[in-house]
C-alpha positions as CSV (number, residue, x, y, z in Angstrom):
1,X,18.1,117.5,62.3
2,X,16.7,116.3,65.7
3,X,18.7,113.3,67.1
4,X,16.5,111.4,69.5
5,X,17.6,110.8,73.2
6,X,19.3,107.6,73.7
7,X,18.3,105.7,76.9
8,X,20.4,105.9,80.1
9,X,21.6,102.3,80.1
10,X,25.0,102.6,79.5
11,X,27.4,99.0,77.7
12,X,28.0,97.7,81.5
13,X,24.4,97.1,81.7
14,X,23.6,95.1,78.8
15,X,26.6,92.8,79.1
16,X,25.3,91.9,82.6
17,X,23.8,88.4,82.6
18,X,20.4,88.1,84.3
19,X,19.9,87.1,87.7
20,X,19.9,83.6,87.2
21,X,20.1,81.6,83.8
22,X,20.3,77.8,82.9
23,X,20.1,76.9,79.6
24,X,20.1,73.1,78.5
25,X,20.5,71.8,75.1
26,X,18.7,68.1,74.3
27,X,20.7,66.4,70.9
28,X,19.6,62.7,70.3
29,X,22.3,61.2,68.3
30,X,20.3,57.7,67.7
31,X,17.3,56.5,65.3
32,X,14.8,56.0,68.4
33,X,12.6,58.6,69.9
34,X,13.1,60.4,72.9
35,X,11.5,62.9,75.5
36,X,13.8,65.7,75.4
37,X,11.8,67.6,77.3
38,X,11.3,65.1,80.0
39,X,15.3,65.1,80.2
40,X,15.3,68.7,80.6
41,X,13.6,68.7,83.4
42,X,15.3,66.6,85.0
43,X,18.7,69.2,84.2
44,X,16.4,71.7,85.4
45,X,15.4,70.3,88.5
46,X,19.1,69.1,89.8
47,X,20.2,72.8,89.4
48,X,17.3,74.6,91.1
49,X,18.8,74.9,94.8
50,X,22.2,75.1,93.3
51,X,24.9,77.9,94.2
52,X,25.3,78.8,90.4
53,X,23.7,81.5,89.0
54,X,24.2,80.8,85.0
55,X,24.1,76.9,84.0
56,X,24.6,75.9,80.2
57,X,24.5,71.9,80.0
58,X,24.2,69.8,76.9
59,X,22.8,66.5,77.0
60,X,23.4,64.3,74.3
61,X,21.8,60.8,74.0
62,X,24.1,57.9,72.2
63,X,24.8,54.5,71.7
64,X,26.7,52.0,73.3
65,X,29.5,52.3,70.6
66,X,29.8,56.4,70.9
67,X,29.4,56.3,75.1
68,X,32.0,53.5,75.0
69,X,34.9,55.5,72.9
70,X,34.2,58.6,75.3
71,X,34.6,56.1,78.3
72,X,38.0,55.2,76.7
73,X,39.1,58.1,75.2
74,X,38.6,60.9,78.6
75,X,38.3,58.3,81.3
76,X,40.1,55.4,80.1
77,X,37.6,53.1,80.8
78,X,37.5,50.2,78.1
79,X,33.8,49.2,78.2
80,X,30.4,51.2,77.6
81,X,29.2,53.3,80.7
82,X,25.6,54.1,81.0
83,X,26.1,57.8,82.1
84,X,29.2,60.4,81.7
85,X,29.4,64.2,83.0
86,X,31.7,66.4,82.3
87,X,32.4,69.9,83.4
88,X,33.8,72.0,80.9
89,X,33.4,75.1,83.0
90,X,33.0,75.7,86.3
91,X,33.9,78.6,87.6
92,X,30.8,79.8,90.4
93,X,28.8,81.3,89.9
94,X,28.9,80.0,86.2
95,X,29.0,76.0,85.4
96,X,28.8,74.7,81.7
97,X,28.8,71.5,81.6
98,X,28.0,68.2,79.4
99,X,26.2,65.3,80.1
100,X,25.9,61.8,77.9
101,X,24.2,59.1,78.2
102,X,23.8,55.5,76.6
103,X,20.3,54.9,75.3
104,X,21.4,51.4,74.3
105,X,22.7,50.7,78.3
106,X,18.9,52.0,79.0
107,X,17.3,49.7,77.3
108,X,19.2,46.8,78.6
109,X,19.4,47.6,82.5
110,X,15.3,49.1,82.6
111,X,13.4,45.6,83.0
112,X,15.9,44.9,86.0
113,X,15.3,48.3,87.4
114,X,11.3,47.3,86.9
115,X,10.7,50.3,85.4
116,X,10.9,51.3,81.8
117,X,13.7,52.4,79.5
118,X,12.8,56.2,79.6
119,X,12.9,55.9,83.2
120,X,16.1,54.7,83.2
121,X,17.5,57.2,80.8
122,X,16.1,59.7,82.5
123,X,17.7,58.4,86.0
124,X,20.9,58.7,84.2
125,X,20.6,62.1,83.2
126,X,19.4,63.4,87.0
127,X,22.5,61.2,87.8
128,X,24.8,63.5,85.6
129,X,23.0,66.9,86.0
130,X,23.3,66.0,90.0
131,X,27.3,65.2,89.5
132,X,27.9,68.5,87.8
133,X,25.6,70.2,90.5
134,X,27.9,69.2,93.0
135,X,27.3,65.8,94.4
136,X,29.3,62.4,94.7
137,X,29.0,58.6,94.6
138,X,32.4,57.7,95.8
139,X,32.7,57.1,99.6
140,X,29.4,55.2,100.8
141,X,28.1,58.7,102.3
142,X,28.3,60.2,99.3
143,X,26.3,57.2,97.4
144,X,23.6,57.5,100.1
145,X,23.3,61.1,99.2
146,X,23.1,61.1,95.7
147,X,20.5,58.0,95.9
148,X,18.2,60.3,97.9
149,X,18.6,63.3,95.7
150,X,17.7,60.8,92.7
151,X,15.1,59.3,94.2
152,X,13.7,63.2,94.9
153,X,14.2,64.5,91.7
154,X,12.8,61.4,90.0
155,X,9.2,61.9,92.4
156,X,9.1,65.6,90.9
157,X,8.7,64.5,87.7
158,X,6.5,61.6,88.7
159,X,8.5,58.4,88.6
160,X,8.8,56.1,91.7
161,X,12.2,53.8,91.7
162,X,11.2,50.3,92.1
163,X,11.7,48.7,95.5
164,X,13.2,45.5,93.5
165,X,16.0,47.7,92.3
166,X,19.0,47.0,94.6
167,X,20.4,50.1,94.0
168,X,17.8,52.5,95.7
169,X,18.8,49.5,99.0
170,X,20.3,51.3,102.3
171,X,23.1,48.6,101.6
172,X,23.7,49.8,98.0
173,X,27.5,51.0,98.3
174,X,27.9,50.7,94.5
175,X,29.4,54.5,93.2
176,X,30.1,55.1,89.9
């Protein structure tokens, strides 16, 4: 009986994660259609100059009713938000994290924006993929900073933001 060689790569080597790794997960919980992969990209995009290595993120798209219940029951916030992040795990180089937005609150909020309500769903997911890759919208600094890195993000995928919408305004303070 001849027993064939087995390879040099020893158990340490296959448990190693590759170099760099993001993973993101798309789950529409509502009747209308979506562009999953549009929101993907957008994930994709805030993590590619980030300092992790491995990114898992979900998005999941709801309604007003499901966003508002999350809002109350982890933030205790008693009114539907349009956008909610969440890191589950983040431990660098490793972030896994959760993002959920309100498809209803898109719809509603897009003809003031001037834009449509894809675009605006979309602005919230860059909105919660850019919280969970590091950035604020507390102290006016902060909002200024995460307003350019939106507006950025949103021209890679080929969406201007609408010089009518007050909150892409120098003056815009508004966090969230």
């Amino acid at each position: 009986m001849h027993l064939k060689k087995l390879s040099e790569v020893t158990i340490s080597d296959k448990l190693d994660p590759p170099e760099r790794s993001l993973r993101v997960l798309v789950a529409n919980e509502t009747a209308a259609a979506i562009d999953a992969e549009r929101l993907e990209s957008a994930v994709r995009l805030a993590f590619a100059d980030s300092h992790y290595a491995w990114v898992e993120v979900s998005v999941a798209v709801v309604d007003d009713e499901m966003i508002h219940e999350l809002n109350r029951q982890f933030l205790d916030h008693d009114y539907p938000t349009d956008v909610l992040s969440f890191a589950l795990e983040d431990d660098p180089p490793r972030l896994e994290g959760e993002i959920v937005v309100s498809l209803d609150m898109a719809e509603r909020c897009a003809s003031e924006a001037g834009w449509s309500a894809d675009d605006e769903l979309l602005l919230y997911v860059a909105h919660g993929a850019l919280h969970l890759a590091g950035y604020g919208d507390k102290p006016p600094e902060d909002v200024a900073e995460m307003r350019a890195a939106e507006a950025d993000l949103l021209a890679k995928l080929g969406v201007t933001v609408s010089p009518g919408d007050s909150r892409w305004r120098p003056d815009a303070q508004e966090g969230h």
